[in-house]
C-alpha beads as a LAMMPS data file, in Angstrom:
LAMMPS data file: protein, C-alpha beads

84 atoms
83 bonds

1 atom types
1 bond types

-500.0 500.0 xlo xhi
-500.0 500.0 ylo yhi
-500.0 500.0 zlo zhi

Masses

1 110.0

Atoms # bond

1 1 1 -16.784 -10.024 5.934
2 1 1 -16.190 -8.751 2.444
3 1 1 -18.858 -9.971 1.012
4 1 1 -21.272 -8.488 3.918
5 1 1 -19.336 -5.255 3.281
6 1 1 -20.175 -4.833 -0.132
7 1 1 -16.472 -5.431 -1.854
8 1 1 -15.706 -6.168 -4.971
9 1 1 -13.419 -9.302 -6.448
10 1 1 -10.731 -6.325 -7.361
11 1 1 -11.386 -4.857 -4.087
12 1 1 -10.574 -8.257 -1.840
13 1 1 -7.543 -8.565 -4.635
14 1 1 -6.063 -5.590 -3.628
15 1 1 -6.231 -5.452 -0.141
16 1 1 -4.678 -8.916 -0.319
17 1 1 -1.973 -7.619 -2.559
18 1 1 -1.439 -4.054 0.394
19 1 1 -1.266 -6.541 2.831
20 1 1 1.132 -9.079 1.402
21 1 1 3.223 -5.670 0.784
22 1 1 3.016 -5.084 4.144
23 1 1 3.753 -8.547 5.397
24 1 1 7.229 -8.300 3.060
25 1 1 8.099 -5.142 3.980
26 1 1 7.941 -6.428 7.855
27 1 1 9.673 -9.631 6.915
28 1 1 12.895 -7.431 5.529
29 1 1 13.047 -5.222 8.765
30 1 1 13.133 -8.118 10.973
31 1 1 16.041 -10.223 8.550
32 1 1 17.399 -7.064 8.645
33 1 1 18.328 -7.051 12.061
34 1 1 18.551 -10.436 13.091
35 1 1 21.246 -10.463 10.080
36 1 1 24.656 -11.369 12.824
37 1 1 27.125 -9.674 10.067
38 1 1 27.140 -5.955 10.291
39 1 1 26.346 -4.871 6.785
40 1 1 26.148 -2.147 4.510
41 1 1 22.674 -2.859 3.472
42 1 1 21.089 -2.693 7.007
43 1 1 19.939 0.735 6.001
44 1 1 17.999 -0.044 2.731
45 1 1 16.868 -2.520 4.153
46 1 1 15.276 -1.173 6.643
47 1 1 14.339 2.031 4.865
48 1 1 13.041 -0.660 2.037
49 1 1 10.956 -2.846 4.208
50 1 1 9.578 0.501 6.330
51 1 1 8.581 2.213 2.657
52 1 1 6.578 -1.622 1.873
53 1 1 4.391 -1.760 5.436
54 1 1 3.738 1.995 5.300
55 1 1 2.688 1.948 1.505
56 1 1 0.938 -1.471 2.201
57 1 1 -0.942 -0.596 5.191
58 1 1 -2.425 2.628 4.135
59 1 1 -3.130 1.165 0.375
60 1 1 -5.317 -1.581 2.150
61 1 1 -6.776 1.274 4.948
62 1 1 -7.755 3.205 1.799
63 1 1 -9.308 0.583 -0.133
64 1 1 -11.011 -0.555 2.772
65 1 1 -12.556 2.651 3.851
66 1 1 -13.239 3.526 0.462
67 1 1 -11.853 6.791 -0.297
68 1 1 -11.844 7.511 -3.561
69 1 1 -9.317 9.226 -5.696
70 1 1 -10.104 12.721 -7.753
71 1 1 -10.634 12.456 -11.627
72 1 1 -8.811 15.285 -12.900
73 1 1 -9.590 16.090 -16.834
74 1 1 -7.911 18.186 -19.016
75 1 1 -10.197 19.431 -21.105
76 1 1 -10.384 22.775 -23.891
77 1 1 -12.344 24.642 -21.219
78 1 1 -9.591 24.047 -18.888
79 1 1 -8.995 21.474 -16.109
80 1 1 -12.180 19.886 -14.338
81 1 1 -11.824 18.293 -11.099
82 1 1 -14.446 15.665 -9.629
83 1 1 -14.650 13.010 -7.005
84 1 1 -17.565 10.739 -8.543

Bonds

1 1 1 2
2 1 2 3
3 1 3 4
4 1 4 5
5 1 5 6
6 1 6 7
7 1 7 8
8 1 8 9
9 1 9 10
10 1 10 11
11 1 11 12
12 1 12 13
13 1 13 14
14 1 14 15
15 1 15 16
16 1 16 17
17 1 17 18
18 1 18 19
19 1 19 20
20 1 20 21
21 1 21 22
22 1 22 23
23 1 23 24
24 1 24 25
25 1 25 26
26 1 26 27
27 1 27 28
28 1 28 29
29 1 29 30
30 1 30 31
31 1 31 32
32 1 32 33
33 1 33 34
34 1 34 35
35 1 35 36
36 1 36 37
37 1 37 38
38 1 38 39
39 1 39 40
40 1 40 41
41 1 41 42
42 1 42 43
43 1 43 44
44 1 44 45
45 1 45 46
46 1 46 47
47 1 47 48
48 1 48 49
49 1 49 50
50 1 50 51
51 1 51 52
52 1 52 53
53 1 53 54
54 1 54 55
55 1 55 56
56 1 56 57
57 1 57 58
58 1 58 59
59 1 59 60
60 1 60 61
61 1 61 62
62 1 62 63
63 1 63 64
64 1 64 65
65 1 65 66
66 1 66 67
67 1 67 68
68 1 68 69
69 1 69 70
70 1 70 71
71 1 71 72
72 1 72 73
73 1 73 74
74 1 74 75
75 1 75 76
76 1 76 77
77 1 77 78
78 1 78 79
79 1 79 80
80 1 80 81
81 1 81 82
82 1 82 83
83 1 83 84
C-alpha cells in the first residue's frame, strides 16, 4: 500500500516509528492497571502511556495524510511564512 500511495522510505520509517509509539504507550496503560500492587506510579503511567498513543497516533495520521508543516524564515525584511 505504500508504495501504491506514493511514500517515501522516510515516510514508511516514520509511520512505523508513530505507531510503535503508539503500541508502547498502550502497552504501559494496560501494565499499568493490571499491576495487583496499588502504586504511586499508576498515574504517570497512565498519563505517560496516554501522552505516547496520542502523540503516536496523530504523528502517523499526519504523515499519512500528508499535511505539511509551515516554513517560517526570519529574514531582514521580516518574517516570511510558506507552506511549500
Amino acid at each position: 500500500m505504500a508504495r501504491i500511495s506514493g511514500l517515501s522510505r522516510r515516510e514508511i520509517a516514520g509511520v512505523n516509528v508513530a505507531l510503535g509509539m503508539s503500541g508502547v504507550g498502550l502497552t504501559m496503560v494496560i501494565l499499568a492497571f493490571l499491576d495487583p500492587e496499588p502504586t504511586s506510579k499508576l498515574g504517570l503511567l497512565v498519563g505517560g502511556g496516554a501522552v505516547c498513543v496520542l502523540g503516536g497516533g496523530f504523528s502517523a495520521i499526519r504523515i499519512l495524510t500528508q499535511h505539511k508543516p509551515p516554513n517560517i524564515r526570519a529574514t531582514s525584511h521580516g518574517i516570511e511564512i510558506s507552506w511549500t
